[in-house]
C-alpha angles and dihedrals in degrees: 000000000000122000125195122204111207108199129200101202093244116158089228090061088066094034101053104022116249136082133237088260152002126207118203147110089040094297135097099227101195115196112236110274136204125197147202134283150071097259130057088241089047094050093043083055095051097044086047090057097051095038077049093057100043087053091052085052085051094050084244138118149204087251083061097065122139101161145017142180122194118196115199124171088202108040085195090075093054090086101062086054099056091082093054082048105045087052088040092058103019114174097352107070121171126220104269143183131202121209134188115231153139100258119203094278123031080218086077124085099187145002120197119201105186130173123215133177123270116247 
């Protein structure tokens, strides 16, 4: 089995050992991943693009979701996001779990760690 490591060029991937995805075993693992803003749909929308841009390097897409986590520190926040998501994932949803947590910085409001198919 081959397995390819897509990486982002974040400064944590170094720092903390690991990459934005892995792609093995007939599936696109993508690392939980936090984005920017000041606001829990802003920052939904940045970890999307980025999660976005390591499954086109995959060969994989959105439409090819099988699984996602969300982590929230605040589950109440969780509602403003399910728009972004609905028109992220359309009429392939993937089966998906929300959890409430502490994430790494208090400064963040949600992480999403999703698995696709690989192409």
């Amino acid at each position: 089995m081959t397995i390819k490591r897509i990486h982002t060029g974040s400064p944590f991937e170094e720092k903390i050992g690991y990459c934005r995805a892995v792609v093995a075993g007939g599936f696109v693992h993508v690392a939980g991943t936090v984005g920017q803003g000041d606001t829990v749909t802003e920052q939904c929308r940045s970890a999307l693009e980025v999660i976005g841009k390591a499954l086109a390097e995959a060969g994989s897409s959105f439409a090819d979701a099988v699984r996602v986590t969300y982590y929230l520190p605040d589950a109440a926040e969780f509602e403003p996001c399910w728009p972004i998501l609905s028109e992220t994932f359309g009429d392939n949803p993937p089966v998906a779990t929300m959890i409430e947590c502490n994430l790494i910085d208090p400064k963040y409001r949600i992480e999403i760690e999703l698995t696709t198919l690989a192409p």
